[in-house]
Residue, then its C-alpha position, 0 to 999 in steps of 0.5 A: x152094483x155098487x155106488x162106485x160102479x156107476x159111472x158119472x155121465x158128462x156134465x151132470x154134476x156141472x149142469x145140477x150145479x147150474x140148476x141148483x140142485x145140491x141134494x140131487x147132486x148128494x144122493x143121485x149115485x145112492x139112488x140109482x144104485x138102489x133102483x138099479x138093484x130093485x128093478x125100480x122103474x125110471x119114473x119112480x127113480x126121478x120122483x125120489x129124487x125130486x121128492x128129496x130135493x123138494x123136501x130138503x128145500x121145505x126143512x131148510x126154508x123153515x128153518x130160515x123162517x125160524x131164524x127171521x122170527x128171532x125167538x128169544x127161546x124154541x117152546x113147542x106145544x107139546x112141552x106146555x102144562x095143560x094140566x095148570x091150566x085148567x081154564x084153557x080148552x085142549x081142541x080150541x089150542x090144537x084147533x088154533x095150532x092149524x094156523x088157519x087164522x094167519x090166512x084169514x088175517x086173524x089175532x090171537x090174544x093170550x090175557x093172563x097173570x105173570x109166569x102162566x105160559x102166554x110167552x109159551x104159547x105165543x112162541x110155540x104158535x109162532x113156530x108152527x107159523x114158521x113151520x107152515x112157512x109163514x113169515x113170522x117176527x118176534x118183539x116185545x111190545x116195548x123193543x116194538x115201541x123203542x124200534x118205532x121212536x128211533x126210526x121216527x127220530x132217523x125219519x125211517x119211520x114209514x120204511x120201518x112200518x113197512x118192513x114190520x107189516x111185510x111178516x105174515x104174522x107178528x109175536x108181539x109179547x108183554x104189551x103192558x108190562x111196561x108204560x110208555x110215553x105218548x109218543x110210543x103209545x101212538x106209534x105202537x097204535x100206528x103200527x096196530x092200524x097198519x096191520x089190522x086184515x092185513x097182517x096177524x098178531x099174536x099179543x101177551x098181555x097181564x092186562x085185562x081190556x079195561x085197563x088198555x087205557x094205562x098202555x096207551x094213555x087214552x081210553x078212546x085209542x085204547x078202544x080203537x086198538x081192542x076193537x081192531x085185535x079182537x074182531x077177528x080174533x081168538x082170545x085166550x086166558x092163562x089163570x093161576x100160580x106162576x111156573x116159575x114161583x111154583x117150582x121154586x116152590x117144588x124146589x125148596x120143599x125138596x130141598x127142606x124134605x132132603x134136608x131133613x131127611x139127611x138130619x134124621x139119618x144122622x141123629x140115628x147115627x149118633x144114637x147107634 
């Protein structure tokens, strides 16, 4: 039996409608044909079909989690060089990519020089947050910063910290590659405290903890924040050359051995 030859029974399509049933809707016919012509029992049949619109539902709320978290790009574990990183244990990253922390309200903190992949990770955990449907957003530390003195300045302050702490997890990178002014650096405390056994937070930094004091202007709030991160965090450190230097690097030393390959090809030409 064909997918034309069945019929559609009365209202079907109107009441999967009302019931929001778009992929059941879509596959139905393409189903029952395939039952029909493998004698699949009914329960079976019905438990495709539900198992198809769950599915399609889960990848599409993902994906809408994905698109909330506002990415500056898509990194996934499985591109990053472990081989540059040699500081770096393979099972305690697999073991953090369980996203385990995120329901025990954890940290993760990534410490290391500029270009050795901190961003990398911090992305793709946020993306296996994602994937887990955990609702997850991205900033830097100073858009975070900048978004907190304007909503201080509109008096939207508290609304402000209150749609932050809202996301299960928050991506908050560079947190020291720029100063800030005392009021930026109490109002990143502020938001820190709010959060801290309620909310994760995922932070880059190139700074080591005993230079947290340049951040915040205060060694005393620069101890209080370090002293909420990491008591219930994992602390990662990135060590090296930068990926980026190293394949410009990689890059100019093809370009000189092509270079001079070309020369040498020449000069025995002219010689012929």
């Amino acid at each position: 039996m064909s997918r034309t030859d069945l019929l559609e029974p009365p209202h079907l399509l109107s009441d999967l409608k009302q019931l929001k049933l778009p992929v059941v809707a879509s596959h139905w016919q393409r189903l029952a044909a395939e039952a029909t012509r493998t004698r699949q029992a009914y329960p079976e049949y019905l438990a495709e079909l539900a198992h198809l619109e769950v599915t399609r539902r889960r990848e599409n709320r993902i994906k809408r989690r994905i698109q909330e978290a506002r990415f500056p790009v898509l990194k996934t574990l499985d591109t990053f060089d472990f081989s540059a990183q040699k500081g770096l244990e393979r099972d305690q990253v697999l073991d953090l990519f369980r996203c385990d922390f995120v329901a025990e309200h954890g940290n993760v903190v990534l410490l290391g020089g500029v270009g050795t992949g901190k961003t990398h990770l911090a992305i793709a955990l946020g993306i296996a947050c994602c994937q887990r449907e955990h609702r997850v957003r991205f900033t830097t530390a100073a858009e975070l910063t900048n978004m907190l003195v304007e909503a201080k300045s509109d008096g939207r302050l508290s609304r402000k910290l209150e749609y932050l702490s809202r996301f299960d997890v928050v991506c908050l990178d560079e947190l020291g590659y720029v100063p800030f002014d005392k009021l930026g650096a109490d109002l990143l405390f502020s938001f820190i405290t709010k959060v801290y056994e309620r909310r994760s937070l995922i932070v880059t930094t190139n700074l080591v903890f005993g230079e947290w004091g340049k951040v915040f202007l205060d060694t005393q709030a620069a101890a209080a924040v370090i002293d909420r991160l990491v008591h219930h965090a994992v602390v990662l450190k990135t060590e090296g050359e930068s990926y980026r230097l190293r394949a410009a690097k990689a890059k100019s030393k093809s370009q000189r051995s092509s270079e001079a390959s070309s020369e040498d090809r020449s000069g025995r030409t002219r010689k012929d």
